[in-house]
C-alpha positions in Angstrom: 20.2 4.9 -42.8 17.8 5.0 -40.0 18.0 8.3 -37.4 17.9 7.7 -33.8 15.4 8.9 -31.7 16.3 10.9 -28.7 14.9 9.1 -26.1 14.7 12.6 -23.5 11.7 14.2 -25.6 9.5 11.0 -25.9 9.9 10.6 -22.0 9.0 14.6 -21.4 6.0 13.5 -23.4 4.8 10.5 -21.2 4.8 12.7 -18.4 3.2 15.8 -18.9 0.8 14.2 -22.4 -0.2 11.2 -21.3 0.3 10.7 -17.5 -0.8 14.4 -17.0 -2.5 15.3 -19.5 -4.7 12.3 -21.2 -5.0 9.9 -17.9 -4.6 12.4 -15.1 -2.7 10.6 -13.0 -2.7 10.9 -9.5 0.7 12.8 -7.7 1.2 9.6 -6.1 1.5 7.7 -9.7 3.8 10.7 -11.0 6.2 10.4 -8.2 6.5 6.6 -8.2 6.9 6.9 -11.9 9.8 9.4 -12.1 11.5 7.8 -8.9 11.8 4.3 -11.4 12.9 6.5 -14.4 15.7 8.3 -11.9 16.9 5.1 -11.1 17.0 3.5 -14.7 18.5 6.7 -16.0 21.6 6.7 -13.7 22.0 3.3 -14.3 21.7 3.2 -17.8 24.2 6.3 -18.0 26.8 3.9 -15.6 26.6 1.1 -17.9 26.4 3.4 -21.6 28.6 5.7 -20.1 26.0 8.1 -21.6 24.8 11.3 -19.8 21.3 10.2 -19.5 19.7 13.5 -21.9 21.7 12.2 -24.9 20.9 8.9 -24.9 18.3 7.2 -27.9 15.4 5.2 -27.5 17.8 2.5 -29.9 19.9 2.1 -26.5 17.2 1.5 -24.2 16.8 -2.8 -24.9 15.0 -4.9 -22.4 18.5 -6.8 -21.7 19.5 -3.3 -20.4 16.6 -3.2 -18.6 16.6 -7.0 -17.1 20.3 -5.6 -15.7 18.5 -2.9 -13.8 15.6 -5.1 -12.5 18.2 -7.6 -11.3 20.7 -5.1 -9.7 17.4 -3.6 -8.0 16.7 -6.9 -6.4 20.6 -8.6 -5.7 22.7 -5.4 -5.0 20.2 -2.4 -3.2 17.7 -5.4 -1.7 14.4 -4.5 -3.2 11.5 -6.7 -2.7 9.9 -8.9 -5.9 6.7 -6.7 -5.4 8.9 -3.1 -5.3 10.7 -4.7 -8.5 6.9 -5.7 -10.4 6.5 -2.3 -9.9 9.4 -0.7 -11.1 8.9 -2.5 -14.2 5.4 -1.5 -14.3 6.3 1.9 -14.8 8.7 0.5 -17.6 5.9 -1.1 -19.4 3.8 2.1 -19.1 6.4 4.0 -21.1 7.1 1.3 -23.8 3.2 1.1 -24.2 3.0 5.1 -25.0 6.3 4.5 -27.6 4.2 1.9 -29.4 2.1 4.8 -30.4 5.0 7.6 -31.0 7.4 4.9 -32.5 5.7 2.4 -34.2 8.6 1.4 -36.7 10.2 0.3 -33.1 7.6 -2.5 -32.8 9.8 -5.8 -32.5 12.1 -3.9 -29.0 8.8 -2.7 -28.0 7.7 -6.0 -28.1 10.5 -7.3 -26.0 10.5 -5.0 -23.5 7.0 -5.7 -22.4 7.8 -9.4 -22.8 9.6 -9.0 -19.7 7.4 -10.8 -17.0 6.6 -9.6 -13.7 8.2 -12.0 -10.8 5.8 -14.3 -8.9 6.1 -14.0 -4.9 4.5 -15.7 -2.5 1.9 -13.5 -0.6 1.7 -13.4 3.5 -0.8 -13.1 6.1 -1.6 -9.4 6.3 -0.4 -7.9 9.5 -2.8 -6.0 12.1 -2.5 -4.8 15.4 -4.8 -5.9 18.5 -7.0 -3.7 20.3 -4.6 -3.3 23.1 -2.2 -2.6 21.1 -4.2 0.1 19.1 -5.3 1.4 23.0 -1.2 1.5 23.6 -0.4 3.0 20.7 -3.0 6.1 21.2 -2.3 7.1 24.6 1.5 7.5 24.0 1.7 11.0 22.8 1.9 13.8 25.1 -1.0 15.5 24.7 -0.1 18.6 26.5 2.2 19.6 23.5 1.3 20.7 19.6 2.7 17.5 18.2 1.6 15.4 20.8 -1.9 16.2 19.6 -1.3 16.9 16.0 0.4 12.9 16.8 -2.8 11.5 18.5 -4.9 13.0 16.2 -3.3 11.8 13.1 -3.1 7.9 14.2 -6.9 8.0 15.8 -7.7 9.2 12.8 -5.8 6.8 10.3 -7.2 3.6 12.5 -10.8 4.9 12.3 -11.0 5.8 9.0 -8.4 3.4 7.1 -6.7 5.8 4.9 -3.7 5.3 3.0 -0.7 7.6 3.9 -0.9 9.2 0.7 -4.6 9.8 1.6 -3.9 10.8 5.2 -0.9 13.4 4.8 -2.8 15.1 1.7 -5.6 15.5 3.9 -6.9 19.6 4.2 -9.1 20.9 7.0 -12.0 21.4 4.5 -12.2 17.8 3.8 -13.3 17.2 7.6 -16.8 17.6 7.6 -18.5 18.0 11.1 -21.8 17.6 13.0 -24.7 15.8 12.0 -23.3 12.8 9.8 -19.3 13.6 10.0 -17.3 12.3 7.9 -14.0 12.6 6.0 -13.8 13.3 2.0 -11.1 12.1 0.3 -9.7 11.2 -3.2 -8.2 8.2 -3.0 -6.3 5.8 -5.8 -7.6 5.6 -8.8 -8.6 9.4 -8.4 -11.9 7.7 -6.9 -13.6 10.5 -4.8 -15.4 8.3 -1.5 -16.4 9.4 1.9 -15.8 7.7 5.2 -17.7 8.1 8.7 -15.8 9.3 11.7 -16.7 7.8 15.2 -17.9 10.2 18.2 -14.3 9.8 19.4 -12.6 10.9 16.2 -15.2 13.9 16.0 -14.3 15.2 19.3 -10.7 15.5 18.5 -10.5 16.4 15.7 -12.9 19.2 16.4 -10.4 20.0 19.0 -7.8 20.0 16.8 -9.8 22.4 14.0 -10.0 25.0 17.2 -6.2 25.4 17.4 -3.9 27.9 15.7 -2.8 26.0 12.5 0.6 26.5 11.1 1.2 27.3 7.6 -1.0 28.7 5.2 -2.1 25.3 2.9 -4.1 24.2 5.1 -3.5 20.8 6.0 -4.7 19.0 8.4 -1.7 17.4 10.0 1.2 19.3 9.3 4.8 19.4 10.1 6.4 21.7 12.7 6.9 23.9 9.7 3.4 24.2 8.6 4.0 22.0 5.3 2.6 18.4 4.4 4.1 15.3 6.4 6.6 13.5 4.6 6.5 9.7 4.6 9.8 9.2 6.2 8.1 12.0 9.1 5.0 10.0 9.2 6.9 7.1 9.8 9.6 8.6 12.4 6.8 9.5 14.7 4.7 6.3 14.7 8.4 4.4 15.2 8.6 6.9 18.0 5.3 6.3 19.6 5.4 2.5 19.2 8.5 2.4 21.3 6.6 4.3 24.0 4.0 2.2 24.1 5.7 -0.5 24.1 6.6 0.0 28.1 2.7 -0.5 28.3 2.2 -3.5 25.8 5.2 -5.2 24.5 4.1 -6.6 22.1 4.5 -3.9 20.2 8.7 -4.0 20.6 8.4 -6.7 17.7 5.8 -5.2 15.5 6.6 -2.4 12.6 3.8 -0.1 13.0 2.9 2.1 9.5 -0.3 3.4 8.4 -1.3 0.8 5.9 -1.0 -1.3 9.0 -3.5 0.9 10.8 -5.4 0.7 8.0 -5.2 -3.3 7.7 -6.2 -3.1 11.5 -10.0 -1.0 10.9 -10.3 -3.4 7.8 -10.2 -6.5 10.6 -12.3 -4.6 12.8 -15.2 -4.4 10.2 -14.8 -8.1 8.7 -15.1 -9.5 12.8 -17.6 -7.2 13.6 -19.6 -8.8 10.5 -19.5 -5.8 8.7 -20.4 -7.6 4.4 -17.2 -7.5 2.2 -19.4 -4.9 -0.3 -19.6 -2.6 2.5 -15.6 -2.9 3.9 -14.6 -2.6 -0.2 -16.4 0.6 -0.5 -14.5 2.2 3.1 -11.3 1.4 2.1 -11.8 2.4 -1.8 -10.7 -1.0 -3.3 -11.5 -1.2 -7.1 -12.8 -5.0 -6.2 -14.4 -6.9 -3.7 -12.2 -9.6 -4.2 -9.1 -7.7 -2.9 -11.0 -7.4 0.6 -10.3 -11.3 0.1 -6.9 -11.5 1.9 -8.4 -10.3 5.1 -10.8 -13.6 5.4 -7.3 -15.3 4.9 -5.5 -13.3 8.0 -8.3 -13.6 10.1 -7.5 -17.0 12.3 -10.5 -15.9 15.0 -13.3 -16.1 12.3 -11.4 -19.3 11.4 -12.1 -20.7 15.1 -15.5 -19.4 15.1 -16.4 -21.3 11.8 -14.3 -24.5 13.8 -16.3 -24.5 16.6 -19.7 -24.5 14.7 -18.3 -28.3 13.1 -19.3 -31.2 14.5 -15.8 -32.8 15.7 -15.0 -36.5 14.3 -15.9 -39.4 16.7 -13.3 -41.6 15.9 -11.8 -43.6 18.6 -7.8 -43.8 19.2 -5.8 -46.8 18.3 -4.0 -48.6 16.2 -4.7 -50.5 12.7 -4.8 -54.5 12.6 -5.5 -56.1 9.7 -8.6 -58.8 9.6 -8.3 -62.3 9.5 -6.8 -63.6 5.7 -9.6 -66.5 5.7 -12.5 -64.3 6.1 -11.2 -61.4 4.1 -10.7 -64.0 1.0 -14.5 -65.2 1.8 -15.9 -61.8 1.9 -14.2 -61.4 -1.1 -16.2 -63.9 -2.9 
């Protein structure tokens, strides 16, 4: 008679052995991990009617797990990509059980059978240089958080950081004077280091000088002295969009987030001819090709390369067909 396995201990294990531990995730990976496995668990305790810390590994099938992925997508409106990875994190696990449980081979099998969904890929989104102009001046500067505001967005369209990147920022990773730049470890736990522009020096040397609230040191914090949430990172740059917006309305229709600033610099660089290589190693991409969708968004460099053709001379009109006689002698 086989035992179950408690499935609670093997998933304590992939967190703090091999996430942790052997591959030393990053915080960002850890969250988005556990946030899947929250999700699956009440689910899975919903459909097993099972509190989720005494359910076995034996229970957890991938037609269990299909349910989940397709309730995720019909019933709380997920996108294909926020389901992929979802059931990334999945696979992850099932991956580490192949080595715990390897008498569990033919379900481990099956669960990482499950295939990722196809979706079609749009233009990337960026915002124009009056729009970025807009978007900068609409803080109030004579107030904390209308600098710690300015600040924050001059930096992330300068620099491209991610949000992860830009709320985890500390005040000793701003380095000042000759060569400035900002230090960072990105995804991938890949350390790189990114210039800042005369503008972005001066303010944020500015902002350095004044009384910082809490005691971690971060960079941009919240009124409370602790690290920006996303949902608080994205509440002010709603907030400041709609101010700006009176200037440049444009900006009424746009969703403004900080991978969009950060889609904006990368557009900056590619039209300002700035070599793929170079824009890879600024934004920390792990290849060269994923700097590829930008040449796709770009319809300016498009027009450029349009207006260096030589246009067709072809003359207007309509088709007639030649004369049957001398078509059937030609054809001889």
């Amino acid at each position: 008679m086989t035992t179950a396995t408690s499935l609670a201990p093997l998933l304590e294990r992939f967190f703090t052995q091999r996430l942790m531990l052997q591959r030393e995730a990053s915080p960002h990976t850890i969250s988005s991990y556990r946030d899947t496995f929250r999700q699956f668990l009440t689910f899975a305790q919903q459909r097993l009617h099972q509190s989720p810390s005494r359910l076995n590994i034996e229970q957890i099938e991938a037609p269990l797990i299909v349910a989940f992925l397709d309730e995720l997508e019909k019933q709380r409106g997920l996108t294909v990509r926020s389901r992929n990875l979802r059931l990334t994190a999945i696979h992850s696990f099932f991956r580490y059980v192949a080595f715990e449980l390897p008498e569990h081979a033919a379900q481990i099998q099956r669960v990482l059978a499950i295939p990722s969904k196809r979706f079609a890929r749009t233009l990337v989104s960026f915002l124009s240089r009056s729009e970025v102009d807009a978007l900068l001046a609409a803080p109030d500067r004579n107030t904390w958080s209308g600098r710690r505001d300015h600040g924050f967005m001059l930096t992330a369209v300068q620099t491209g950081l991610r949000l992860s990147e830009m709320t985890g920022l500390k005040q000793e990773d701003i380095i000042l004077g000759a060569g400035a730049h900002v230090r960072v470890i990105g995804k991938g736990r890949k350390e790189r280091c990114v210039p800042l522009a005369k503008s972005t020096r001066t303010v944020l040397k500015a902002w350095l000088r004044e009384p910082q609230r809490g005691d971690d040191g971060v960079l941009f914090p919240s009124a409370r002295g602790k690290r920006l949430s996303v949902h608080g990172v994205q509440y002010l740059l709603n907030k400041h969009r709609m101010s700006a917006s009176n200037v440049c309305p444009s900006l009424k229709h746009k969703r403004v987030t900080v991978h969009r600033l950060r889609h904006t610099m990368a557009m900056e660089l590619l039209q300002a001819g700035v070599d793929r290589a170079v824009i890879a190693l600024w934004l920390g991409h792990e290849s060269v090709e994923t700097t590829q969708i930008y040449l796709e968004a770009t319809l300016a460099m498009k027009e450029q390369a349009l207006a260096k053709t030589t246009p067709p001379q072809g003359k207007p009109g309509r088709y007639q067909p030649g004369d049957r006689l001398l078509s059937f002698l030609n054809s001889l």
